[in-house]
SESE-333278 format. One record per residue (C-alpha): z, x, y. Coordinates in pm, whole numbers, plus 50000, padded with zeros to 5 digits. Example, Ala and Ser with C-alpha at 12.3 -4.5 7.8 and 13.67 -1.06 7.14 Angstrom:
<sites>
<w:50780 u:51230 v:49550>
<w:50714 u:51367 v:49894>
</sites>
This chain:
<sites>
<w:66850 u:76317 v:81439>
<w:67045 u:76264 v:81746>
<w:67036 u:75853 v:81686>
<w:67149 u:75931 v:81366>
<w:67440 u:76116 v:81506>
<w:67511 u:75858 v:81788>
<w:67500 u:75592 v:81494>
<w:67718 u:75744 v:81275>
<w:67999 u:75833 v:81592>
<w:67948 u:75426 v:81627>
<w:68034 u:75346 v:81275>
<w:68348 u:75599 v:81282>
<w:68451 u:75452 v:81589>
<w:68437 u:75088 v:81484>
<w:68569 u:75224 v:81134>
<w:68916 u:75364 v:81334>
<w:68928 u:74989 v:81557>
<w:68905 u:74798 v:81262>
<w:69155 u:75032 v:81090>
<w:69413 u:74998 v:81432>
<w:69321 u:74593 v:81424>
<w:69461 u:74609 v:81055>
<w:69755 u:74806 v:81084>
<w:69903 u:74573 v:81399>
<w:70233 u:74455 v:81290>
<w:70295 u:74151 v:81160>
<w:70536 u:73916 v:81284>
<w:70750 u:73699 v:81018>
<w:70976 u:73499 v:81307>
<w:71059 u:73555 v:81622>
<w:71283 u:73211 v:81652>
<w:71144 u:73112 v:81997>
<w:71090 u:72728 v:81862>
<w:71297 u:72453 v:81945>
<w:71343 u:72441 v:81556>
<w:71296 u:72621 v:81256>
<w:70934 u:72540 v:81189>
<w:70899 u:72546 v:80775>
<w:71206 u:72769 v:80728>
<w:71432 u:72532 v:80475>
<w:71801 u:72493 v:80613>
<w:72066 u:72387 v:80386>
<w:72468 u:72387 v:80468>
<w:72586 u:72318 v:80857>
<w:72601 u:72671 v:80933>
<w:72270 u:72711 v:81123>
<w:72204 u:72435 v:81334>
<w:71862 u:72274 v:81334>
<w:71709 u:72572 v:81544>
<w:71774 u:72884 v:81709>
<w:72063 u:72996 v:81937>
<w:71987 u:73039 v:82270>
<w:72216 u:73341 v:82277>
<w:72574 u:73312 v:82232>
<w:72760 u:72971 v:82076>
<w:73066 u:72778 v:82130>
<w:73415 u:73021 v:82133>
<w:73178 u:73335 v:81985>
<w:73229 u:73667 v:82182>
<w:72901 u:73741 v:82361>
<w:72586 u:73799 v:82153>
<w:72340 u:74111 v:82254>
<w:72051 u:74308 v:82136>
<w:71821 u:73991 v:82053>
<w:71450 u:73987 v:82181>
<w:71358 u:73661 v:82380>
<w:71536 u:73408 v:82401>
<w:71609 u:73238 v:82055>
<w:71761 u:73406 v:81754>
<w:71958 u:73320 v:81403>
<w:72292 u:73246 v:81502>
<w:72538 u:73117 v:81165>
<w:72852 u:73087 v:81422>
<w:72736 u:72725 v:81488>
<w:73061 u:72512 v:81434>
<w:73266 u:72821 v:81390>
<w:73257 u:73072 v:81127>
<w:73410 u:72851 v:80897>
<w:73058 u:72710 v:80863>
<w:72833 u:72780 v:80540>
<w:72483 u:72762 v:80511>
<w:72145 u:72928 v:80402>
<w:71833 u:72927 v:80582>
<w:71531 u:73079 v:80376>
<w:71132 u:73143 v:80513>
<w:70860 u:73010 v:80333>
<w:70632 u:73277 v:80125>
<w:70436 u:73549 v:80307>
<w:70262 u:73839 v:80166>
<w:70367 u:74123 v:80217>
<w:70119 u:74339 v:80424>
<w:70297 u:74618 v:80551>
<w:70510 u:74925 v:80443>
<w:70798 u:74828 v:80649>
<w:71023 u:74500 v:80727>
<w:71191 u:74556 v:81070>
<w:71440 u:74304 v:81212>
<w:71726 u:74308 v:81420>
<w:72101 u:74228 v:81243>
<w:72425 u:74152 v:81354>
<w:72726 u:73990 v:81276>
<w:72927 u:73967 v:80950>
<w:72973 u:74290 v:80731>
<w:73016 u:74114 v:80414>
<w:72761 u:74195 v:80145>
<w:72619 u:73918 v:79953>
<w:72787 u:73659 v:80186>
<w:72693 u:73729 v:80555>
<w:72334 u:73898 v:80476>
<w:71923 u:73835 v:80500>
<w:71807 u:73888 v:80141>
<w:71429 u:73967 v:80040>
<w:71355 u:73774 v:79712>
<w:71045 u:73866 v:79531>
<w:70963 u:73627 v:79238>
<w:71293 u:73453 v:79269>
<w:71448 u:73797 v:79231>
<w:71653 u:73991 v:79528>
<w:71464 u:74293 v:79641>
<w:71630 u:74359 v:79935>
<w:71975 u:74333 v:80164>
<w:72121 u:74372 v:80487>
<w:72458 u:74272 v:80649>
<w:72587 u:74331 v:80973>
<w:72864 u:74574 v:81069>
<w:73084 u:74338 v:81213>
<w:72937 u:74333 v:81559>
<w:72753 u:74097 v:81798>
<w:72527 u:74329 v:81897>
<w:72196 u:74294 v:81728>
<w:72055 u:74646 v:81597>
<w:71737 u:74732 v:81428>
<w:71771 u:74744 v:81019>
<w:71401 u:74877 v:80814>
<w:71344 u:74795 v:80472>
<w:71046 u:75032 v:80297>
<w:70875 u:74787 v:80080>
<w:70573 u:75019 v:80058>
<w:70628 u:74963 v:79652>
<w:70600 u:74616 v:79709>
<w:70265 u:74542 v:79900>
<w:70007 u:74305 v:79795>
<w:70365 u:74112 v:79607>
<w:70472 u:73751 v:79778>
<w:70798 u:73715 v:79935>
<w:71073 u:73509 v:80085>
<w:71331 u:73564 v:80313>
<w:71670 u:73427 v:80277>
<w:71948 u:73467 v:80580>
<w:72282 u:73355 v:80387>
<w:72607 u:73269 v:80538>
<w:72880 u:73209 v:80256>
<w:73175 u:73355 v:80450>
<w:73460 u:73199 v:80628>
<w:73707 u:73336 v:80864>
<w:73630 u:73659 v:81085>
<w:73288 u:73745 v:81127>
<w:73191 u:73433 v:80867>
<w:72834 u:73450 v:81052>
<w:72496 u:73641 v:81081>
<w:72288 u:73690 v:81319>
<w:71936 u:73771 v:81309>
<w:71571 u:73806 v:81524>
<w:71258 u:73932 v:81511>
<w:71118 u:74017 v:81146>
<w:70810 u:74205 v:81153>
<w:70574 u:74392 v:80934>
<w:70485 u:74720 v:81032>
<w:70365 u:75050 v:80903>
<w:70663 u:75232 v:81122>
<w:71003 u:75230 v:81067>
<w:71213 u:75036 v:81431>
<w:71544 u:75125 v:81287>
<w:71741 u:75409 v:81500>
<w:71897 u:75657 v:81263>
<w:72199 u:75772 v:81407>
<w:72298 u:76159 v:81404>
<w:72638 u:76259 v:81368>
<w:72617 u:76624 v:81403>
<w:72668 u:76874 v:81546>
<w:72940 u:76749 v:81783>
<w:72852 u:76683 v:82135>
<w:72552 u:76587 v:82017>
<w:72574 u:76261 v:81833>
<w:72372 u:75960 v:81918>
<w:72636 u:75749 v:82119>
<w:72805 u:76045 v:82247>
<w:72829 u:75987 v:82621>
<w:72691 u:76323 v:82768>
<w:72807 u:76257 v:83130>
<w:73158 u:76124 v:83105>
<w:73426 u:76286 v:82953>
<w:73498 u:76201 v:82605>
<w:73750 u:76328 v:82351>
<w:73587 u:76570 v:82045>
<w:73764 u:76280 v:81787>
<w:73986 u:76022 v:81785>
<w:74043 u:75734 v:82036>
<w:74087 u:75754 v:82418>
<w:74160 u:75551 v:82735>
<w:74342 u:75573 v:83076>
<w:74337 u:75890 v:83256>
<w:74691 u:76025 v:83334>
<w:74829 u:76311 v:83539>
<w:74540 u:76398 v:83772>
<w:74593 u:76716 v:83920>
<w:74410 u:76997 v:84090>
<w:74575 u:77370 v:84010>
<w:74455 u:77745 v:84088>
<w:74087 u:77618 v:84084>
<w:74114 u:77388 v:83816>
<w:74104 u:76980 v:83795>
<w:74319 u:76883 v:83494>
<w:74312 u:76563 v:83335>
<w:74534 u:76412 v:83112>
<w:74457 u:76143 v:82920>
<w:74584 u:75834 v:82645>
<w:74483 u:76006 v:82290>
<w:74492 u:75922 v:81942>
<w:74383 u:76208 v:81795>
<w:74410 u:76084 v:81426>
<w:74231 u:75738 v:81446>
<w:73939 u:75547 v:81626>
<w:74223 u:75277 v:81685>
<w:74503 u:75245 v:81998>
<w:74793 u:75420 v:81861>
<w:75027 u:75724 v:81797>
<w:75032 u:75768 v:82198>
<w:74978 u:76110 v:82273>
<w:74820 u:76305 v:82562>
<w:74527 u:76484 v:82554>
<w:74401 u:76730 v:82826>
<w:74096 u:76839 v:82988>
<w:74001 u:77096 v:83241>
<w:73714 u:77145 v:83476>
<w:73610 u:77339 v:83756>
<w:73367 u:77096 v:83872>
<w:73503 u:76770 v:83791>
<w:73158 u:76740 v:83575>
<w:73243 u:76980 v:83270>
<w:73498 u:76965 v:83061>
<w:73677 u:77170 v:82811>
<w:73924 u:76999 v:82587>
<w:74237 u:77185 v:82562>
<w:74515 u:77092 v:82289>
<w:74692 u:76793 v:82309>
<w:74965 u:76852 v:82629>
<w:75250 u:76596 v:82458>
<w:75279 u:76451 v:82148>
<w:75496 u:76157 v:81976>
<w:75905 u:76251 v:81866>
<w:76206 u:76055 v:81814>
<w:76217 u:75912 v:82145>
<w:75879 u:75724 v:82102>
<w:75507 u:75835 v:82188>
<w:75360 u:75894 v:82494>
<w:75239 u:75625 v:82758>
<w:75132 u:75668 v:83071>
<w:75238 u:75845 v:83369>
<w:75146 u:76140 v:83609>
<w:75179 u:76528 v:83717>
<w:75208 u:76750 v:83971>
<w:75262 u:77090 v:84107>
<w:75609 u:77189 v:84156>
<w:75525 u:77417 v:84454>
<w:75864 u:77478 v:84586>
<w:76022 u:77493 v:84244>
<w:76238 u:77223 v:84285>
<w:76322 u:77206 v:83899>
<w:76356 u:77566 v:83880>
<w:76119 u:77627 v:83560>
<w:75875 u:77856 v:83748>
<w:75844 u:78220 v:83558>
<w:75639 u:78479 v:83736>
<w:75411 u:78392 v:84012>
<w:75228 u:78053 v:83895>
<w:75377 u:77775 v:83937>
<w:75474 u:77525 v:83761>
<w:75288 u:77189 v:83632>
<w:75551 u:76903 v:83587>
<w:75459 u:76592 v:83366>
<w:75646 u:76265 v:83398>
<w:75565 u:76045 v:83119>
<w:75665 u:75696 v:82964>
<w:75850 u:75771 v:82589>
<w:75758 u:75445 v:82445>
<w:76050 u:75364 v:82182>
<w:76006 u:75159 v:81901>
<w:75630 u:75213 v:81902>
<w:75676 u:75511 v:81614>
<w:75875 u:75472 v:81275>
<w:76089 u:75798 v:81410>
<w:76190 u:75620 v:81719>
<w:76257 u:75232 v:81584>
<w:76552 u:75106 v:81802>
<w:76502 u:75314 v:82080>
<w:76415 u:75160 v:82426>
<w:76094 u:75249 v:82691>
<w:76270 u:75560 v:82858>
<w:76083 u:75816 v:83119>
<w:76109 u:76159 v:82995>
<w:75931 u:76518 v:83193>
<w:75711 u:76802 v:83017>
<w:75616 u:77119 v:83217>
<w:75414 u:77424 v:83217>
<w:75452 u:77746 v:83345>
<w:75108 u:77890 v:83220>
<w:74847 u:77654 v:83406>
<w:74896 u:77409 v:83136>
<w:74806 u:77586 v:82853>
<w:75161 u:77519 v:82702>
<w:75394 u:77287 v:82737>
<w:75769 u:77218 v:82700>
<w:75971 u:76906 v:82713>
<w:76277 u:76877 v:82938>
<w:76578 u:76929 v:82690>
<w:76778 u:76674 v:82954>
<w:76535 u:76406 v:82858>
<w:76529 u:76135 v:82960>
<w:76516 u:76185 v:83323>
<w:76553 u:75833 v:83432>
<w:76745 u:75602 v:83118>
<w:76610 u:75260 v:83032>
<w:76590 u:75015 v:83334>
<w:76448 u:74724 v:83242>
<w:76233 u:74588 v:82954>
<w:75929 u:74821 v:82880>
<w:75991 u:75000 v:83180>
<w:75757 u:75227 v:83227>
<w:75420 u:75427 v:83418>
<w:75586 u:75713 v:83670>
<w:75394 u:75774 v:83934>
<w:75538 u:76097 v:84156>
<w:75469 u:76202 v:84522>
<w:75609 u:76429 v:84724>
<w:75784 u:76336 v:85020>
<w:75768 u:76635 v:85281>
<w:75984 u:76514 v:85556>
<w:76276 u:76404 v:85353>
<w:76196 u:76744 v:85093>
<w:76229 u:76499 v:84771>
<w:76043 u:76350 v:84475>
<w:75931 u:75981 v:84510>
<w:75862 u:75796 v:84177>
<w:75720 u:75475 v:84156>
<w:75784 u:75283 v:83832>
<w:75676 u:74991 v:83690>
<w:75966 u:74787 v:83525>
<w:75868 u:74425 v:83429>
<w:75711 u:74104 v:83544>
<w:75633 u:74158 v:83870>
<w:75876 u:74405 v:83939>
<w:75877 u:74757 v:84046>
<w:76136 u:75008 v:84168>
<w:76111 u:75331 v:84362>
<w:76334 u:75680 v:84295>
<w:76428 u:75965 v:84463>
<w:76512 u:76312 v:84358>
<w:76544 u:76673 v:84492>
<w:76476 u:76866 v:84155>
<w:76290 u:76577 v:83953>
<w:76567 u:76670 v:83643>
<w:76790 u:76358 v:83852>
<w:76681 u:76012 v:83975>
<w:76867 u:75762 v:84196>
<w:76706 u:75370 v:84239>
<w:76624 u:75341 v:84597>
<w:76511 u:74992 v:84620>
<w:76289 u:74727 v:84379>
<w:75967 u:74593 v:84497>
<w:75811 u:74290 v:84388>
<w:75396 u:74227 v:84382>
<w:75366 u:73832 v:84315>
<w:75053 u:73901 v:84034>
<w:75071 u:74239 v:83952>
<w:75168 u:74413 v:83673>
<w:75169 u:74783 v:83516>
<w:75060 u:75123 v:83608>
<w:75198 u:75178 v:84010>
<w:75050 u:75395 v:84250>
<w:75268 u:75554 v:84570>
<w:75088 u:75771 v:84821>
<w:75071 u:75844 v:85213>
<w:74704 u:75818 v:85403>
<w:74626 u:75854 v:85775>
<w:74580 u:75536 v:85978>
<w:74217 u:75482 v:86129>
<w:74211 u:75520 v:86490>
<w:74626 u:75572 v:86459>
<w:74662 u:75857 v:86676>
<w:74781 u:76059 v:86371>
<w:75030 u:75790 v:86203>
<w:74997 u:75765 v:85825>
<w:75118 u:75478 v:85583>
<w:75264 u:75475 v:85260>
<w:75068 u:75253 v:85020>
<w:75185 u:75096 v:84732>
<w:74941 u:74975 v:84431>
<w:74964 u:74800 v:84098>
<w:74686 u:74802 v:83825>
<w:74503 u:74539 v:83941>
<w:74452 u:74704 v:84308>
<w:74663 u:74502 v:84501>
<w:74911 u:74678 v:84761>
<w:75138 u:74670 v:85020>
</sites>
C-alpha cells in the first residue's frame, strides 16, 4: 500500500512537471539575428534586420529587451514597408510583445491575421519607449497565425517599433490605474507633483512661520506648457506637500513666468495687517503670451499676502519695473541689510542682465547691467561667507546654466 502511495505521489509529480514544461512561454521573435530569418520584408521601411537600438536623426529608443528590435524609422519616417512572420500555431492564451512608436491605427501597427483575416491590432502611442501590449487569443488556440508589423505612415511618428513576441498563459501588459488620485501608476510618490495639469520650474522659495512654500510654473487646465500661472505648495518638512490654490493667475497684462518671493519683515511696502507679515511675490507678466494681453510687452509686476499665503493680491501700481528690454524677465530679490534696500536681479536679453534697487519694492531704479558671455535666463543674486575669510562674505551672481561671477 505504501508503494502504491509513493507511486502514485511520483506520477502526480511528473504529471505537474510535464504540465509546467508545457505551459513555458513561447517565444515568436526576439530580433537578436543579424537579419530577419524567414520573416518576409517588403517596402524600404525596415531594413534587412533589426535595429540595434535607436536609428539615424530618431529621438532615443527605450524599453526593448536585448539588443535588436523592429525599428520602421530606417531612412526616416517617410519610409513604408511591411514585415510579416511566417505561420505559427498558436499555443498559448496570450500574445505579449513590447510596442512603440506611431499611434496611427491601421498604418503604424502589428496585426494578427488568422486565415488571411485580421484578428488582432496594436499601435503605439506616439512614444519611443517600448511598453508591454497582451492580446487574449484564448478563443483562438489550436488556429494558425501570422504576424504582420505594418508601416504605411509618413511624417511624425511614420514608424513602429516592436520586440519580443511571446506566447504565454499570463498576461505582461501593465494596466495602468488612474484612480484615486495620488495613487495612479506614474504618479511620482516622492517628489512633488501637481493634483492635474502641467508643471515645471520651482519659483518663489521661501520659508515662513514654520512653513516652506513653493511656488511653482502651472497649467492647471492642460498637460501642455501654457496659460502661465503659479501654483503653490506648502510643507513643514520639505517632504510633504499640500497643494494650496493657485497663488497668481493670467490677466490683461500677460500670464505668469517666473520669478521669486520673500518676507517683507520690516514692511518696507507697507501691506502688513495685524501681526504676520507679509509674503511679497515678484513675478514676470509675460505679454502677448494670452489673447487678453496681445500687444503688451514682458513687464515685472508684485503679488502679496498678508495671511501666510493663503490669499493673494496684486499690486494695483503694477508694473513695478516697465519693460526694459526684449522679454525681459525672471526677478530674483534679496535683501541688502547694510544699505536697508531691495536688490533685484533681472534677466533682460542675450547675455545681458541688470541689477535694481529699491527701499519699498513698489519703486525700482537700474543700478548697473551685467553681462555673462553664455548665459541666459533665470538670475540668481545672493551673499555667502568666504571659507577661511575671517568673516568676509561675497555676493554671487548666477544664470541658469550655473555659471557666476
Amino acid at each position: 500500500m505504501k508503494l502504491m502511495r509513493i507511486a502514485a505521489m511520483t506520477i502526480l509529480v511528473i504529471l505537474a512537471q510535464s504540465r509546467v514544461i508545457a505551459q513555458k512561454d513561447v517565444v515568436i521573435a526576439d530580433f537578436e539575428g543579424r537579419d530577419y530569418g524567414e520573416w518576409i520584408v517588403s517596402g524600404s521601411a525596415f531594413g534587412s534586420g533589426p535595429a540595434h537600438g535607436t536609428l539615424k536623426n530618431q529621438m532615443s529608443v527605450s524599453g526593448f529587451l536585448g539588443k535588436g528590435l523592429v525599428n520602421s524609422f530606417n531612412g526616416g519616417d517617410d519610409s513604408v514597408g511591411t514585415l510579416t512572420s511566417p505561420e505559427f500555431k498558436i499555443e498559448r492564451k496570450y500574445i505579449n510583445f513590447l510596442i512603440g512608436g506611431g499611434n496611427f491605427e491601421g498604418k503604424t501597427c502589428m496585426n494578427l491575421l488568422v486565415g488571411g483575416k485580421q484578428m488582432r491590432s496594436s499601435t503605439g502611442s506616439n512614444s519611443e519607449h517600448l511598453d508591454w501590449a497582451t492580446w487574449d487569443v484564448s478563443d483562438l488556440v489550436g488556429k494558425m497565425g501570422k504576424l504582420q508589423i505594418v508601416d504605411n505612415a509618413k511624417g511624425g511618428w511614420g514608424h513602429i517599433n516592436i520586440d519580443q513576441i511571446t506566447e504565454s498563459d499570463h498576461k505582461f501588459e501593465h494596466f495602468v490605474v488612474l484612480d484615486p488620485l495620488y495613487g495612479e501608476t506614474y504618479r511620482p510618490q516622492f517628489h512633488f507633483t501637481a493634483k492635474r495639469g502641467w508643471l515645471n520650474d520651482p519659483n518663489g522659495l521661501v520659508y515662513y512661520a514654520g512653513e516652506y512654500h513653493m511656488f511653482f510654473q502651472h497649467n492647471p487646465s492642460d498637460t501642455a506648457w501654457g496659460n502661465m500661472t503659479w501654483g503653490h505648495a506648502v510643507s513643514k518638512d520639505l517632504l510633504h506637500w499640500q497643494q494650496l490654490p493657485n497663488a497668481i493667475e493670467p490677466d490683461n497684462r500677460g500670464t505668469i513666468f517666473s520669478g521669486s518671493a520673500v518676507v517683507d519683515f520690516n514692511n518696507t511696502a507697507g501691506f502688513q495687517k495685524g501681526n504676520e507679515r507679509t509674503l511679497v511675490a515678484m513675478y514676470t507678466a509675460a505679454g502677448g503670451t494670452n489673447d487678453i494681453s496681445k500687444g503688451v510687452p514682458f513687464t515685472q509686476c508684485m503679488a502679496y499676502s498678508t495671511d501666510k499665503g493663503r490669499t493673494w493680491t496684486k499690486f494695483e501700481g503694477n508694473p513695478t519695473i516697465p519693460h526694459v528690454k526684449a522679454e525681459n524677465r525672471d526677478p530674483k530679490i534679496a535683501w541688502h541689510k547694510e544699505s536697508k534696500q531691495w536688490i533685484v536681479a533681472l534677466y533682460l536679453d542675450g547675455n545681458d542682465y541688470a541689477l535694481f534697487r529699491s527701499k519699498d519694492l513698489k519703486k525700482w531704479a537700474q543700478v548697473q547691467t551685467i553681462n555673462l558671455p553664455g548665459c541666459s535666463e533665470c538670475p540668481d543674486f545672493f551673499e555667502m561667507p568666504i571659507q577661511n575669510g575671517a568673516g568676509k562674505s561675497a555676493w554671487v551672481f548666477t544664470a541658469a546654466n550655473g555659471q557666476y561671477l
